[in-house]
Every structure is written in structure tokens, then in C-alpha cells.
C-alpha positions, 0 to 999 in steps of 0.5 A: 533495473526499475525501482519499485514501488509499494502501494498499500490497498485496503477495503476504504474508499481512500485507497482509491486515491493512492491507487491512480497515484501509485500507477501514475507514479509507476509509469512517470518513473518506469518502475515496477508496482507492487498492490500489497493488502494487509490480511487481517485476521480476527479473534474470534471467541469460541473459534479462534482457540478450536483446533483449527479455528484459527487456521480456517480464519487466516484462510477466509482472511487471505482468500478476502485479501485476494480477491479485493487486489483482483478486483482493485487490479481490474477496476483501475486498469492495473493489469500488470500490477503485482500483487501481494498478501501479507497477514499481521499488522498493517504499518509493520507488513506494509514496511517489511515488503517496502524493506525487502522488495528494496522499495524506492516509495511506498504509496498509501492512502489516508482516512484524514480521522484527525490526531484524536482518533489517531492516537485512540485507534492508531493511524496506519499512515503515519505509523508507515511513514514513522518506519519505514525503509524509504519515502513514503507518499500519503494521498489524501482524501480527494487528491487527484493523482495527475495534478499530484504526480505532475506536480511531484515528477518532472517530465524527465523523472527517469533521469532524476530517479538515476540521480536520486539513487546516486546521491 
């Protein structure tokens, strides 16, 4: 059976570092891939309390989330990609797919804010790697994923995911 791995998108431009790590992954270890993208929804004063309201936030929220994994899917090549929207708290969503999909890797993207920032408005990445159910491979601004991928994977990586899953 092929593991799988769970890439995290979003709207930042980082996110297009993750992805060709996350596909190149993918097809380096045979495994399955899974684009997950967190809907947020907002509070929105006036609207959110209405009957209703926030029902129709959640929809526009979810609807937005959809169709940024349409267009991701179809501007890096990932046609066979799955694809998944969860609506709540990024770290928590993207841990919860990682934890019942059985993730062997959950791949995301990171802005590179620095520790001040982090702690004022939180770091989804280090949030993810804190908790979540199997490794997790933050890409960096500007990586290039085959140098990356080469570097992590050898070339008999089906084998070593064999291994690494024995042991």
C-alpha cells in the first residue's frame, strides 16, 4: 500500500516551495499526495451573529479554499493530486488530516517571519511540527525542491520507506 503525504497550501507565495517539494517527494517514494487547504472563516461584526450569516461565511470561505487547490493542482502539474478542504485552525486541521490519513509526511511552506513575529501571530509551521503525528518537512523560502528531494531521498527510497516504517 503507498504512504501518503499531506502538503499544506495556502494563498502565500511560499506555498510554491512546498508544492514541487511535496510532488517531488510524492513521485521519489511512490506515495499518494494529499494538497489539504485550511478555510478560514472570519468574524465579521453585523454578519456573523445574523441567522445565517455565518453559514454563508463558511460557504464563501470553502468555495475560496476550492478553487485556490483547482488552481494550485493545475499550475504545478498535480493533476492527480487529491485534494482536501478543512475549515478551523490551520496547525490543528493540517494535523488532524496528517493523523487520519496515516500520513507518512506532512510537507508545508514557511514565510521565514523570524521569532518575534511568530510568537505575536503565531507560526503555522512550527505550530505543525510541534504536533504533529509523523515528520514534518518545512520548505523554506526559495528552496528548490529537486536539489532538496536528492538530497533527502536516495534513489532507492522505496525501499528505505519499506525500512523506515519496519523499524
Amino acid at each position: 500500500m503507498p504512504g501518503t503525504i499531506v502538503c499544506g497550501v495556502d494563498e502565500s507565495a511560499e506555498v510554491s516551495g512546498a508544492l514541487p517539494v511535496a510532488r517531488s517527494l510524492s513521485k521519489r517514494l511512490d506515495c499518494r499526495l494529499l494538497l489539504v487547504s485550511v478555510a478560514h472563516v472570519p468574524l465579521v461584526p453585523g454578519v456573523s451573529g445574523v441567522p445565517y450569516g455565518h453559514d454563508a461565511l463558511r460557504a464563501d470561505a470553502v468555495h475560496d479554499a476550492e478553487r485556490l487547490l483547482r488552481r494550485v493542482r493545475s499550475e504545478h502539474g498535480l493533476g492527480l493530486a487529491e485534494t482536501r478542504v478543512v475549515v478551523g485552525d490551520p496547525v490543528q486541521a493540517l494535523c488532524s488530516v496528517a493523523k487520519d490519513e496515516g500520513a507518512d509526511l506532512l510537507v508545508v511552506g514557511t514565510r521565514g517571519h523570524g521569532p518575534f513575529r511568530a510568537a505575536m501571530v503565531g507560526s503555522v509551521s512550527r505550530g505543525v511540527v510541534l504536533r504533529a503525528p509523523c515528520p514534518v518537512v518545512v520548505v523554506p523560502r526559495g528552496t528548490m525542491a529537486p536539489r532538496l528531494v536528492s538530497d533527502l531521498v536516495p534513489a532507492e527510497a522505496p525501499d528505505a520507506r519499506t525500512q523506515a516504517r519496519a523499524s
